[in-house]
Structure formats: C-alpha cells, structure tokens
N, C-alpha and C positions, 0 to 999 in steps of 0.2 A: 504494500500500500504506500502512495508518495506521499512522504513526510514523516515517515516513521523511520527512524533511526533502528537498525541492527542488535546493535549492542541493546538496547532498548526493549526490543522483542523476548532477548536470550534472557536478560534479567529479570524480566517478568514472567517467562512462562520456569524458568527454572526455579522461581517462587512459589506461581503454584504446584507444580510438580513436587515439590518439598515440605509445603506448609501442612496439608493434610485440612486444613479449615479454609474458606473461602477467603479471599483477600479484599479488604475494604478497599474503595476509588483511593481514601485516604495514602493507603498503604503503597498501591500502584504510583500514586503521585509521590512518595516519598523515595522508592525504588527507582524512578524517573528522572527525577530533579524537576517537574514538570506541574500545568493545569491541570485539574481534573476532567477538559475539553480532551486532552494530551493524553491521558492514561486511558479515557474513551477510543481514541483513536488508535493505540497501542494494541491493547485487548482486542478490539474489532479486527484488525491487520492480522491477530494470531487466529481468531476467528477463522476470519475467513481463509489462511494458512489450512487448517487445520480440516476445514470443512473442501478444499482441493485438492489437499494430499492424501485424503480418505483413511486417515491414519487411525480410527477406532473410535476417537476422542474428539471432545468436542468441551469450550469452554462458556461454562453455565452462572447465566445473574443467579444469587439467589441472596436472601439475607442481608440487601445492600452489601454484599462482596461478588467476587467471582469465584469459581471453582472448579478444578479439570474435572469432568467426568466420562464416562464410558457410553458412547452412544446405546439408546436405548435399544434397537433392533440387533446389538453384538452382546447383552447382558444374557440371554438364553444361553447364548454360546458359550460363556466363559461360568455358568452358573457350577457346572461341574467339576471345573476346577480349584475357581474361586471358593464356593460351596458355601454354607448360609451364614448370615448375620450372627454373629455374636450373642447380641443380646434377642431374648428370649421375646416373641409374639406378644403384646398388650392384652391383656383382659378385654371381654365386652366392656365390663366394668369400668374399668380402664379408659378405654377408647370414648364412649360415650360422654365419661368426664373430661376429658382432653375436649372433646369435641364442643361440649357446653363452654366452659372456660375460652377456646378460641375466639367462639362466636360471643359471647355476652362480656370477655373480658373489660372491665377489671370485674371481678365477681367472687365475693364471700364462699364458704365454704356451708353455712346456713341457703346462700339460694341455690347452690351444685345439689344439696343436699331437698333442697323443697321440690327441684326441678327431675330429680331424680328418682327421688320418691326410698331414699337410700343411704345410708349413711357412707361420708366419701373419706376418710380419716386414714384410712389405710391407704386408700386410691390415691390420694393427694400427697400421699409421703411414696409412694412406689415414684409417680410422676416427678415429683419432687429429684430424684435421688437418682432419676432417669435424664433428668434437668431438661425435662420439658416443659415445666410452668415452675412459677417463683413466686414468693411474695412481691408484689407490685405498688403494697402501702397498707390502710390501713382505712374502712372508711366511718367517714366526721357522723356517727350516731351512738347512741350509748353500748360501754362496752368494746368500739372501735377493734370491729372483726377485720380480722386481715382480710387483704382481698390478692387474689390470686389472680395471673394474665401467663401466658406463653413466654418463651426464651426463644434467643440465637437459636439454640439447638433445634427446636421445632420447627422452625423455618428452614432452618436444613436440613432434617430428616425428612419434610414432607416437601421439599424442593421450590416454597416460597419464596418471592422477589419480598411482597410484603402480605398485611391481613387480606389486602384487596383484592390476593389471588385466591382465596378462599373462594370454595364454588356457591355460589347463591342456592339459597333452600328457597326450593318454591311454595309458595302460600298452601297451595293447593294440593300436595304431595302428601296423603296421610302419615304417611316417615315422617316428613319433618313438621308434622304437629303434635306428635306424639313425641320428638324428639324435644322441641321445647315446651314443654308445657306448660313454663309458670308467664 
C-alpha cells in the first residue's frame, strides 16, 4: 500500500504475532512513531497483504484492538490438531447470565437474579474468575449493590468491535421474551 513504510509493516505485525491479546490503535501508534490515521493505514496495508497472499490468517478489529486470527473457513481444518479450548463449555446457567449482564449492563446481581428467576452467586463468581464480567460500580440506592457489566475478555472471546455488535433480540421472538423478563 503507498505510504506505508516496510519497517512499519514488520513491526507491527510481529506484534501481533507475539502479543497473544489484540493490540490497541494506541499501541500500533506507539510501535509506529505515528497518527492513529497512520496505524489505520499500516494495519489495512497488512490486511490486505495478508488477504493476497492467502496465507490462512487474516487481521481482526475487535475490543478496540486488532488481532491475528485464523480464517474462519481453515478453523475445521486445523480443529484436529489444534484440538479444543482449554477452558471448559459455560453452563446454560452461565451463559444466560452472561447474556443478561451484556445486554442490560450495568446491572445488580438482585435484577440477574429477578430476571432469572434464580439465584446467580455462584454464576457470577464462575464468570467473574473466567473474567468475563467485573464489578463496574456500585448503584446510588440503599444498600448500594454492586453492579456488574462485561470485560476486555468478552469482547474477545465473542469477537466484539464493541456492545453494538451484539445481535439485536427481536421484540417479537418468544426467546427473547422469555429471555428478559423483568
């Protein structure tokens, strides 16, 4: 790409290649000496490298950082070698508190629990310690129950840019009226 300097390129993708966590614009401008117009441009130029030379790999926004990953139509292929995840499948349990929490964040452990119909104390310390939600504050009513919202980490395990790539629950979807209830 014209205007992107070499050296530039090598520096930055041997970042992410290394980091193992997405790298902030921040980060690229600082690896750069550069704008954050400049680290846009940098990225894009490996981008589209990457997306000509058909090299497997492809680099992905998420989390307000970037990050190498594995094209999604070569993941089959390498499942057998690579072989599974670490960490162990989420509960329903689990999952449906995650999912409350996403979508209503910042949100008490009393409305997870009204919304649920369920007591979430366990749930919330699994997730917790999984560090996919965090205490986010605390809110201004008697008692001042902590309020729980999503982490970094959630946004990169579920391959978020931001909230706003959360897929919309339709009104109309018995799922998801059952799904929020309160």
């Amino acid at each position: 790409m014209h205007g992107v300097d070499t050296r530039e390129r090598s520096v930055v993708f041997a970042a992410l290649v290394a980091s193992g966590e997405p790298l902030k614009t921040s980060e690229v401008m600082t690896l750069i000496g550069g704008s954050s117009d400049a680290a846009r441009r940098v990225v894009a130029s490996l981008q589209a490298t990457l997306a000509e030379q058909q090299l497997g790999v492809m680099i992905e926004e998420v989390a307000g950082g970037y990050r190498l990953v594995v094209e999604e139509g070569l993941v089959p292929a390498l499942a057998e070698v690579l072989g599974p995840r670490p960490s162990p499948a989420l509960s329903s349990a689990a999952v449906e508190t995650l999912a409350l929490i996403a979508y209503r964040q910042p949100i008490t452990r009393g409305e997870l629990e009204a919304a649920r119909g369920a007591n979430c104390a366990s749930v919330l310390e699994t997730l917790q310690e999984r560090e996919l939600v965090k205490v986010v504050g605390r809110r201004d009513v008697i008692g001042q129950p902590l309020l729980y919202g999503t982490t970094e980490r959630f946004m990169i395990e579920f391959g978020l840019r931001s909230l706003d790539d959360l897929p919309q629950l339709e009104g109309d979807d018995p799922g998801a009226q059952g799904f929020l209830r309160g």
